[in-house]
N, C-alpha and C positions, 0 to 999 in steps of 0.2 A: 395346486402348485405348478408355475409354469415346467419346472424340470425337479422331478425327484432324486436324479442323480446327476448334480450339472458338473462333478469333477468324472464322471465317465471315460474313459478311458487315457485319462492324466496322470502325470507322474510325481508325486513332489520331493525331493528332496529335502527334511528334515533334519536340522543342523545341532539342535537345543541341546542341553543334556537329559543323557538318558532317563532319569526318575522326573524328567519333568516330559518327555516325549511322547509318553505311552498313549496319553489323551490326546494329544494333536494327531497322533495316528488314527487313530480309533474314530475322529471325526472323519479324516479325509475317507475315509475306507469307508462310514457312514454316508459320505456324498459320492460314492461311488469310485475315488480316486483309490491310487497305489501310493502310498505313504512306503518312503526307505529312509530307514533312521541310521543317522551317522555322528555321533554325542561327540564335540568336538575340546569341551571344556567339561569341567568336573568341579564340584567346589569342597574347600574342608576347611575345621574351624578353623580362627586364628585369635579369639580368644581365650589366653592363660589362665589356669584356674586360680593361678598365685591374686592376680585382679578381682577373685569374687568380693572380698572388704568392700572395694574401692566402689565395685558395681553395689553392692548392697544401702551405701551412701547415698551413692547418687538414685538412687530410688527409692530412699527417704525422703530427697528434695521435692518441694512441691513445683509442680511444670509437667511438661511433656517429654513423650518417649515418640519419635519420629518416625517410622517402618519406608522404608525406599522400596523394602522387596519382598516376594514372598521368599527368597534363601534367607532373608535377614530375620524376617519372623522366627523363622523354624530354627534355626541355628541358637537364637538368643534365649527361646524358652525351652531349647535344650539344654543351654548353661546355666540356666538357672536351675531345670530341675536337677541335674547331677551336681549342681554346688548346694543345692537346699534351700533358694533361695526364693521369694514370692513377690511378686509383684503389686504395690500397693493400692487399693480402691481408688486412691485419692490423683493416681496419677493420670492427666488424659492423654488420647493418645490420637495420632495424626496418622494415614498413609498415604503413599502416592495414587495406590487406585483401587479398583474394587477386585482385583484377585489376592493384593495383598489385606484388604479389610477381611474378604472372603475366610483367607488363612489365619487372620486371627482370631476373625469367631473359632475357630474349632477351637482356639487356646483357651475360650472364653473371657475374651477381651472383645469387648466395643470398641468402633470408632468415634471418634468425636467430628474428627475434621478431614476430608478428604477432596480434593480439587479436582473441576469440573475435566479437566484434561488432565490425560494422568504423569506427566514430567515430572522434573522434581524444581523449573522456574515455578510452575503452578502449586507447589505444593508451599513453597517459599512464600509465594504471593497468602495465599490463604491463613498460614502462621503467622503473617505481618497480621490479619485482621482477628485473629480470636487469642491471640498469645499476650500478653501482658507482658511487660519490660522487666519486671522482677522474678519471674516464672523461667527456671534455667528446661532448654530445649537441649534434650539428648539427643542427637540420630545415629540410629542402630543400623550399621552400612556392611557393604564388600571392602576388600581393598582397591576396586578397580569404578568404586561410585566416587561421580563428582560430589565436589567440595561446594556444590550452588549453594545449602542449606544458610550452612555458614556464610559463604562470601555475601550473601544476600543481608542476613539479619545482624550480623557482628556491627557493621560499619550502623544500624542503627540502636546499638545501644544493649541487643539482647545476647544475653549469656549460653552461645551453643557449644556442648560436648559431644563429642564421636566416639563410639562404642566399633570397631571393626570385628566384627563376630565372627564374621570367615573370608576365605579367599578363593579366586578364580585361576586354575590351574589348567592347562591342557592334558583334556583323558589320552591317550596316548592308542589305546586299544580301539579309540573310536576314529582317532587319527590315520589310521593302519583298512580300515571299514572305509572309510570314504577313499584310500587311495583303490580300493578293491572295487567297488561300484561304480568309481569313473566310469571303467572302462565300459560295466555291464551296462547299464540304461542309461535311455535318452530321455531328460528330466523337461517338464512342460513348464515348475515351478521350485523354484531352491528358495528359500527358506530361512530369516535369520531373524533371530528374535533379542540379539545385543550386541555392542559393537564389539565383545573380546572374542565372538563367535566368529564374527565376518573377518578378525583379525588373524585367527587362526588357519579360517579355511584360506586367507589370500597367501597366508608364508606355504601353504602345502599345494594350494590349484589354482593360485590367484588366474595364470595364463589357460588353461583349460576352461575356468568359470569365463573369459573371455570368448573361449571359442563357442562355447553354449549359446554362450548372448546372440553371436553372429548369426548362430543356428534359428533356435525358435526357442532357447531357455529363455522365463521371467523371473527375475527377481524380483521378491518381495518383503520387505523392511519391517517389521515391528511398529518401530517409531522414526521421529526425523534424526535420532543420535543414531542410532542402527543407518538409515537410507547415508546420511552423513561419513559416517564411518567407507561404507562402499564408495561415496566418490571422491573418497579423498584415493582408492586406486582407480577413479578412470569407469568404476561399474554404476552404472544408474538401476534405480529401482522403486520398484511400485508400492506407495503406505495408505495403508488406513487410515478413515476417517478415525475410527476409537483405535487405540493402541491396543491391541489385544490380540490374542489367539483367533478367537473367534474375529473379529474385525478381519484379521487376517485371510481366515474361509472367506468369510463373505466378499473379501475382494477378490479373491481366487475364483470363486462363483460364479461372481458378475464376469468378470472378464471373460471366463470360460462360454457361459452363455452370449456376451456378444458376438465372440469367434464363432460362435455355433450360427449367427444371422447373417454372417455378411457369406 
């Protein structure tokens, strides 16, 4: 291996939330860097249990159950298990990418259909091709996920229903953590993995995350809705080929070790 630890003596600033942060730590610290985690959002259900009929219906219909996320997995067959409810063989099921198919193997649920790029135009695309016109498409969402699924497949003819299983809140305590670490270190890499994250961190350091930049901070994006989200304030930043966590290292990596050539 050209470098066993090519994040050596780097900083990254870690944005996510907390129960999803431990493992992005745990690598950078693996490639030698300082992982500081600062959860800037939190998410909790938002579906009523008064709805489990309603949900129980629509999971007699024959068609697909959509997944955009892995919070939306987790949340969805949490309401099912404390409403008693089971999800039927007959139904197939669609996600945006391979952390969320990852999550629902543990539920022991297969994928059927999952797009090459993990967005949710790509996932629309992909449903256009294996989804039937008579086949009602659920997607089991945040309240802060786009509406693509739908705007996509309605106007041709297919019957989508939205399920919003939880919502994205600001952690408050994590909010309070990053005003604290400003001050302490100087970050190589800050870190954002959706746009409600990069929304929140801009209302609390939008102008400090400027002064970084000027410095030697890199920001790096998730995907192009995350990179997007930052320059609509003015901050540019670096995305992965794959949208992923990992994608994410690796571009950290790379980058790391070209500074290390020149």
């Amino acid at each position: 291996m050209e470098n066993d630890f090519p994040l050596k003596g780097k900083t990254v600033l870690v944005t996510r939330n907390k129960a999803q942060a431990k493992s992005f730590q745990q690598k950078v610290e693996a490639l030698g860097g300082k992982a500081v985690l600062t959860s800037l959002i939190t998410f909790r259900r938002a579906l009523p249990n008064n709805l489990a009929k309603q949900v129980k219906e629509d999971l007699a219909a024959p068609g697909w159950l959509v997944f955009t996320s892995v919070n939306g997995a987790d949340f969805f067959f949490s309401y099912l298990k404390e409403n008693q409810l089971i999800l039927p063989a007959h139904k197939k099921i669609a996600a945006v990418g391979e952390k969320t198919a990852r999550r629902l193997e543990t539920h022991n649920v297969s994928v059927d259909v999952m797009p090459k790029d993990y967005i949710a135009e790509q996932l629309a695309e992909a449903l256009k091709q294996h989804a039937e016109l008579a086949e009602r498409i659920t997607v089991v969402k945040g309240n802060l996920s786009r509406d693509v699924i739908k705007q996509e497949l309605v106007p041709l003819g297919f019957k989508v229903k939205e399920w919003v299983v939880y919502e994205t809140i600001p952690d408050e305590d994590g909010i309070e953590a990053l005003k604290k670490v400003a001050g302490q270190y100087s970050f190589d890499y800050v870190t954002f993995t959706s746009s409600s994250t990069v929304h929140t961190f801009m209302h609390v350091l939008g102008e400090e995350l400027k002064k970084w930049q000027a410095n030697r901070s890199v920001c790096i994006s998730i995907g192009p809705l995350t990179r997007d989200a930052l320059l609509t304030y003015g901050i540019t930043s670096h995305t992965p080929d794959t949208f992923t966590i990992d994608g994410m290292l690796e571009l950290m990596c790379s980058m790391s070790r070209e500074e290390e050539r020149i």
